[in-house]
Structure formats: structure tokens, C-alpha cells
C-alpha positions in Angstrom: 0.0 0.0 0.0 1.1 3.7 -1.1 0.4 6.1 0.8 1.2 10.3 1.8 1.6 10.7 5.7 2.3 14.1 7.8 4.8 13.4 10.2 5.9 15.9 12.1 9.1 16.9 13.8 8.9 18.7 17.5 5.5 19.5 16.7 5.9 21.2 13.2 5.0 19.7 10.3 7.6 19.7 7.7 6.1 17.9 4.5 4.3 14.9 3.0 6.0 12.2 3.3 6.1 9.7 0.7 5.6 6.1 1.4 5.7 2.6 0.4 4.1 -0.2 2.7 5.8 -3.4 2.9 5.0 -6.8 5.1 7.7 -6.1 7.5 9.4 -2.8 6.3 8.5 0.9 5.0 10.3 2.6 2.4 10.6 6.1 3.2 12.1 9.1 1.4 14.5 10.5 2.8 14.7 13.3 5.6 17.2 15.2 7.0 16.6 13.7 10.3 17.5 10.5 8.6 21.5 11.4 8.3 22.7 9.9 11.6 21.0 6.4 10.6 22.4 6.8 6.7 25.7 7.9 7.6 26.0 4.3 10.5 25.3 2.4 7.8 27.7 4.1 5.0 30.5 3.2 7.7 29.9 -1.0 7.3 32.3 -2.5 4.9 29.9 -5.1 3.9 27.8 -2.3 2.5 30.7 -0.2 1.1 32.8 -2.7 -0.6 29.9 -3.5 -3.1 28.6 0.2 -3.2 31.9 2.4 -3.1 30.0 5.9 -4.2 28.3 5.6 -0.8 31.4 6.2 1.0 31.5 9.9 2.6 32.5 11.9 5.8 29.5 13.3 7.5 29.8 16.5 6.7 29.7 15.3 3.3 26.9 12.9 3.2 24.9 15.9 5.3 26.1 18.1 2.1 24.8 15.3 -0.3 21.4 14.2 1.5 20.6 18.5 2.1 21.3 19.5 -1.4 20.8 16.8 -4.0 19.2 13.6 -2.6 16.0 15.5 -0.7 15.4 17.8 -3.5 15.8 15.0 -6.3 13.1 13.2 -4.6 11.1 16.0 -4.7 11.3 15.9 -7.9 10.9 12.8 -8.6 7.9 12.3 -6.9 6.4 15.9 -8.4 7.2 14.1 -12.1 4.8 11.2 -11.6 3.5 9.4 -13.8 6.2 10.7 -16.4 9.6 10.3 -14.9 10.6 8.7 -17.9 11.8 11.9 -19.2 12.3 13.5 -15.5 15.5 14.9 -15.8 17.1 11.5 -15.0 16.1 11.7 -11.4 16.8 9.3 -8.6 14.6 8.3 -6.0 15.9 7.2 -2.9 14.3 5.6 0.0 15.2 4.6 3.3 14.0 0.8 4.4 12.6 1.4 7.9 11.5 -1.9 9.7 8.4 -2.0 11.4 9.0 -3.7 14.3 11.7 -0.9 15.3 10.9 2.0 13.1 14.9 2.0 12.3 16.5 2.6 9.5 18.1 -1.0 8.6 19.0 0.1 4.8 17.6 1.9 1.4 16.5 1.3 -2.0 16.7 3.4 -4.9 16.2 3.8 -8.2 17.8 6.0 -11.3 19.7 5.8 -14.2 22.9 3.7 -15.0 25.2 5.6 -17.2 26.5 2.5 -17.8 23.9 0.7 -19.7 21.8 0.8 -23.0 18.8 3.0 -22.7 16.5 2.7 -21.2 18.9 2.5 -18.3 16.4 3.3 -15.4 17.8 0.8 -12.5 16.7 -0.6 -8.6 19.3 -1.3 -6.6 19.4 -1.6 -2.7 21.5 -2.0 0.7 20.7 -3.8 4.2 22.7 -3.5 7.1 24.7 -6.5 8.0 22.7 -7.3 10.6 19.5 -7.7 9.0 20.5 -10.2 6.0 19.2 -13.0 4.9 15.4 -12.6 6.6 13.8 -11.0 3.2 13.9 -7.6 3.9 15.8 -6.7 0.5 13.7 -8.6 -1.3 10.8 -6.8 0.0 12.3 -3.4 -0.7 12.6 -4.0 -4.2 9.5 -5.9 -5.1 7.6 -2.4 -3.5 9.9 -0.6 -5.6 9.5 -2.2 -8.3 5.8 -2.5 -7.7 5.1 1.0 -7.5 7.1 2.2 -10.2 5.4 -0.5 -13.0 1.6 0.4 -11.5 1.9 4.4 -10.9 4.7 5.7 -13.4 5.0 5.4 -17.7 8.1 3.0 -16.7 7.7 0.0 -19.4 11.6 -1.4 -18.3 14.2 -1.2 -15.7 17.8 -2.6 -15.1 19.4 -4.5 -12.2 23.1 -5.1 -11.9 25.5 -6.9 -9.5 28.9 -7.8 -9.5 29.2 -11.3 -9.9 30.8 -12.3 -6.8 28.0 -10.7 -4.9 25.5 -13.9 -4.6 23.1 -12.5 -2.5 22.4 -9.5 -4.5 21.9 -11.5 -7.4 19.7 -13.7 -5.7 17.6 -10.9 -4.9 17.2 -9.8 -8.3 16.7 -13.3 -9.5 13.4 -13.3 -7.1 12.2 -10.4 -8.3 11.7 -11.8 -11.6 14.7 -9.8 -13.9 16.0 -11.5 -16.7 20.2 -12.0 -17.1 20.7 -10.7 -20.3 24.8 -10.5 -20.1 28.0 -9.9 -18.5 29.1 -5.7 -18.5 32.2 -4.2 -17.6 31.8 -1.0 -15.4 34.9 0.8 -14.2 36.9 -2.2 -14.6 34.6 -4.4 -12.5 32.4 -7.6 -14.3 28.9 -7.4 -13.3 25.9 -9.1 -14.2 23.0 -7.5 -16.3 19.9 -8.1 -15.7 16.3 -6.4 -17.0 12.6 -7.0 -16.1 9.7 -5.7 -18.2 6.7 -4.4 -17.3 4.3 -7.4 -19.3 6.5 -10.3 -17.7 6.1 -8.2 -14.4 2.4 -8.7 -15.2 2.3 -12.0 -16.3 4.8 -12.8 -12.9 2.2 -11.4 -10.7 -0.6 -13.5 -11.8 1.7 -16.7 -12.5 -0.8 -19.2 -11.6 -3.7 -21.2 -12.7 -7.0 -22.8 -10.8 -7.3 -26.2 -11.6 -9.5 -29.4 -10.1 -7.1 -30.8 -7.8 -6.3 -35.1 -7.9 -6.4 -36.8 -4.5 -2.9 -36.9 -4.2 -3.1 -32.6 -4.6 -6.0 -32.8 -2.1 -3.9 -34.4 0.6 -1.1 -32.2 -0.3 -3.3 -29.2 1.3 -5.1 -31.4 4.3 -1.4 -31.9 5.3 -0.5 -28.3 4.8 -3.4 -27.0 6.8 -2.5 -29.6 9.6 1.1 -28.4 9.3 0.1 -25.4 10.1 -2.5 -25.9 12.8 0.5 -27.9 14.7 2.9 -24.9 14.3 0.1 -22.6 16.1 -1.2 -25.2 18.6 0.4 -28.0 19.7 -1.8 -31.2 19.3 -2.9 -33.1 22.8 -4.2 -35.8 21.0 -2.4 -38.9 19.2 -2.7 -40.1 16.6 -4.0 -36.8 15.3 -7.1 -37.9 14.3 -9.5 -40.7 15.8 -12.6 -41.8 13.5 -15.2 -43.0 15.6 -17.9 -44.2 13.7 -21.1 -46.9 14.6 -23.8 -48.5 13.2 -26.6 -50.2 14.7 -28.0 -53.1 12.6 -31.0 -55.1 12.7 -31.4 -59.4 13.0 -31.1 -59.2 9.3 -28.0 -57.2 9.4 -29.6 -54.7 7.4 -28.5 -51.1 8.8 -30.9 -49.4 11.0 -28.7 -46.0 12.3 -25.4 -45.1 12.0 -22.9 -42.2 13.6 -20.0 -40.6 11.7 -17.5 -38.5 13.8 -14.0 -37.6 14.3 -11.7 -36.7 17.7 -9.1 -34.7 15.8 -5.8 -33.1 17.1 -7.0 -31.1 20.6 -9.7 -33.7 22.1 -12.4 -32.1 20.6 -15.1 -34.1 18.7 -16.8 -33.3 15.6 -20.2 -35.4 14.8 -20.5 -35.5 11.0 -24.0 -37.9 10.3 -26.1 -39.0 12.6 -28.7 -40.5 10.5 -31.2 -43.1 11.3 -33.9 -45.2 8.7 -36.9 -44.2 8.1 -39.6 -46.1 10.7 -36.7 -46.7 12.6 -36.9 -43.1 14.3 -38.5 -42.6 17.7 -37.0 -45.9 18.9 -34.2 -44.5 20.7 -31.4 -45.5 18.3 -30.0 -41.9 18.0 -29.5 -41.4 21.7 -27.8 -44.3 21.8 -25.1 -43.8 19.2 -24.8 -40.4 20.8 -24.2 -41.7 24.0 -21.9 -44.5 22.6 -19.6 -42.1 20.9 -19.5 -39.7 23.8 -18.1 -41.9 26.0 -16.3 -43.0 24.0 -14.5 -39.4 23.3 -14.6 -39.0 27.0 -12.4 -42.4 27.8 -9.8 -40.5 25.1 -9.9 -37.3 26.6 -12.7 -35.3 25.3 -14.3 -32.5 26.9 -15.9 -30.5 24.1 -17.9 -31.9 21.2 -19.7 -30.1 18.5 -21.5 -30.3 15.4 -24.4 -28.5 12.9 -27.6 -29.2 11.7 -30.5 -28.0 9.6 -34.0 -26.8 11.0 -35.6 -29.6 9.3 -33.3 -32.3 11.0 -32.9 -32.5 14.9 -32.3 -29.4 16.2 -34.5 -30.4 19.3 -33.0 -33.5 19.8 -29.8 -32.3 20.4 -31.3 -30.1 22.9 -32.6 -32.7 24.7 -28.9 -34.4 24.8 -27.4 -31.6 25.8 -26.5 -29.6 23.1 -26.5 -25.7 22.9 -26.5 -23.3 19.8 -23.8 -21.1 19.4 -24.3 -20.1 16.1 -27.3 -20.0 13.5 -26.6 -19.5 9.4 -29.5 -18.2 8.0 -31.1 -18.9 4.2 -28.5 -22.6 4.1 -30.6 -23.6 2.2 -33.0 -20.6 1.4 -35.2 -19.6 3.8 -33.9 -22.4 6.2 -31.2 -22.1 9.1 -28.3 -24.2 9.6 -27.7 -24.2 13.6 -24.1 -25.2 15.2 -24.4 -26.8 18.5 -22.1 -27.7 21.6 -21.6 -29.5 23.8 -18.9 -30.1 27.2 -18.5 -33.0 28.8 
């Protein structure tokens, strides 16, 4: 998300401040109250060996962020949508992570002398101390983002020196293309451009399809995977059928029960279904009181499950059952009513 905030400083609002929203980082122009943060981070070798131009005293990075890179951004931003022919302005944010509001890095963007036109580039820097957690990644996919959705941008440029394996892992995830090896003041990098159609057809790089039961079990493992990681599981195996039928001299079924103690103890009845002149004869009480203590002997305490107004809504209020929740028109003009029970 984009956005324009005021933020002021002791009380006095000095400007709009542009913006880009990130999962765990904000790209933020840069301010003049920013120096202190820029100028720590110009002084870590891991950062200045790959970005020598970065290297200044101060004074001089003061001189630099006061009289070229504030106003540039300005103008940048002012030149929206057309910075295609902006006066070859850069834009330079700082990465500010959330969870501290500090300054951990920046990404910018402007043109690479260097290159065939259209030469418009990204390029980026994180602190040492925040690498390999996807924070650079998620600078320049929100760069990159906003400039192909709000500017005429159809193309931009990525390089990194070929050593430098994390950088071009970043702009390998981001979708740019290598296109070749350049030379640039007797260093070898590696070239790389992303346009704005396969940055189109990257962001909707998928299709729907019917899933096969081997793809359906893929994603009920997932989701269990998952629940696990939240909650930790007080039940095993994970998940406990408990199903019953009751059958008459002929062996032809008369009632049966489908229900499952899955993962925390809790039961969920699925059917409860009994024949036709069959009912009233007591059979569903007594697979409901079968499987409950049977969930009880295993540890369960809470058991729950839903039915329609035209099924037995007032039976399970007679064993017990509660409504917590009601779903109205499922089907239309009917309500489907969750029950529970503790025991």
C-alpha cells in the first residue's frame, strides 16, 4: 500500500512524506533527520565494498542528503507518472523496519550511465545485521511495484557484481531477466532487465485447476502443518474416527454415527442418520451416547457439530447440546444451527 503521511518533527510539520508499505518494512524518502541512521550504515564495509559511491565523511553525506538527494526526490515524486523523461532523477528511499521504526537500509532507483537506454535501474543496501530474513527482497519488489503500477516506466535494469550472490539472488526473485556480463569501471557485473508485461504476467503466475487426490492431501497436510505450528496437538494419533452402526437381526443397517476426535480432544459429529420407521426408537441417543463416552475415555471435553431446521435441532437439545451459532437462508429460507456440547 502507497500512501502520503504528515509526520511531524517537535510538533511542526515539515512535508508529506512519501511512502511505500511493505510486510515487515516501510520505504521512506529521505529526511534530514535520517542522516545519523544513513551515515552508520555508510560506515559497514559489507555495504561499502559492493557500493563504493556511498562512502563519505559526515559533513559530506549531510552536504549530499541536504542539497541533491531530498530535493531529487522531490522531484521525482512531483514528475509522476512521467519520470521517464524526469531529468534523469533518482529516488531514494530509506527501508525502515516496522517492528523498530529504524532505518536498517535503502532502495533506490535512477539511471545507470553504464547501460543501453533505457537505463532506469533498482538497486538496494541492508545493514549486516539484517540479511538473509527477506527484507531486500521486499524493498525491491515495493519498488518495483510502484514504479510499473503508478509511473509510464515500461523497463528497468538490475546489476551486480558477480561475486555478490546474494544480491543477485535478490534480483533473481524479483523476476529480472540475465541478459549479459558488462564491464563498469573495470569491475564484471551481471545485467539483468525486467519488463513491465513479464512483471504482469509474474504477478498472476498461476492457474486454478480441479485438484487429484494426491493434490487434495497435499493441502489437508498443509493446513494440519500449520495448525500444529500454532497449537500444539494433545491428542495422538492426530485424528481418531469413531464411527457406529446399529443393525437389525437381518444385518440390514438401522442408524449409524460418523464423527472424528481430531488433534486437541475435541469431537466433531458429522452424520447422525437413522432409517426411516426406525426413528422414535431410541437409536440416536444411543449412538450419541456411545460415541461420547467414548470421546470422553480418550480425553474429550468438548464436542460439536451442525444441523438444519428440518433435521434434529430439538433433539440435540434434549442431549445436551446448545446453539452457538445460527446460518440463515442454508438452504433458502432455512437455518443451519451449530451446536455444543462439554463434557
Amino acid at each position: 500500500m502507497i500512501k502520503n503521511e504528515i509526520v511531524k518533527l517537535k510538533d511542526i510539520i515539515i512535508k508529506n512524506v512519501f511512502k511505500i508499505e511493505c510486510k515487515d518494512i516501510v520505504l521512506k524518502e529521505f529526511e534530514l533527520e535520517d542522516l545519523d541512521e544513513i551515515y552508520e550504515l555508510t560506515l559497514q564495509h559489507e555495504i561499502t565494498d559492493f557500493l563504493p559511491d556511498w562512502i563519505a565523511t559526515k559533513e559530506k553525506r549531510r552536504e549530499w542528503l541536504v542539497k541533491y538527494e531530498i530535493n531529487e526526490n522531490r522531484e521525482f515524486l512531483e514528475s509522476v507518472p512521467n519520470i521517464s523523461t524526469s531529468g534523469r532523477k533518482a529516488l531514494r528511499l530509506a527501508i525502515i523496519l516496522k517492528e523498530t521504526n529504524q532505518i536498517i537500509g535503502w532502495c533506490c532507483s535512477g539511471f545507470k550511465a553504464e547501460l543501453p537506454l533505457p537505463n532506469r535501474e533498482i538497486g538496494y543496501a541492508v545493514s549486516k545485521n539484517y540479511r538473509n530474513k527477506g527484507y531486500t527482497t521486499q524493498a525491491a519488489k515495493g519498488l518495483i511495484k510502484y514504479l510499473f503500477e503508478n509511473t509510464n516506466l515500461d523497463v528497468l535494469n538490475a546489476t551486480a557484481l558477480t561475486y555478490n550472490k546474494p544480491s543477485n539472488r535478490v534480483i533473481e526473485k524479483c523476476g529480472f531477466k540475465f541478459i549479459n556480463n558488462v564491464e563498469i569501471e573495470n569491475h564484471e557485473f551481471y545485467y539483468y532487465k525486467l519488463n513491465k508485461s513479464e512483471w504482469e504476467n509474474n504477478m498472476k503466475n498461476f492457474v486454478i485447476d480441479d485438484s487429484t487426490s494426491e493434490e487434495g492431501e497435499i493441502v489437508r497436510k498443509g493446513i494440519i502443518e500449520y495448525n500444529l505450528s500454532k497449537v500444539p496437538f494433545t491428542q495422538e494419533p492426530s485424528f481418531i474416527s469413531i464411527n457406529k452402526v446399529i443393525k437389525g437381526i437381518n444385518g440390514d443397517v438401522l442408524a449409524g454415527i460418523r464423527s472424528e476426535l481430531y488433534c486437541w480432544n475435541c469431537l466433531y459429529i458429522d452424520i447422525l442418520w437413522v432409517k426411516e420407521g426406525c426413528r422414535h426408537e431410541g437409536y440416536g441417543s444411543a449412538l450419541l451416547n456411545e460415541v461420547e463416552k467414548i470421546a470422553k475415555e480418550k480425553g474429550c471435553k468438548l464436542i460439536h457439530l451442525d444441523t438444519f431446521d428440518f433435521q434434529a435441532k430439538d433433539f440435540y437439545n434434549k442431549c445436551g447440546y446448545e446453539v452457538f451459532g445460527v446460518l440463515d437462508d442454508c438452504p433458502l429460507a432455512h437455518k443451519r444451527y451449530y451446536m455444543k456440547k462439554y463434557i
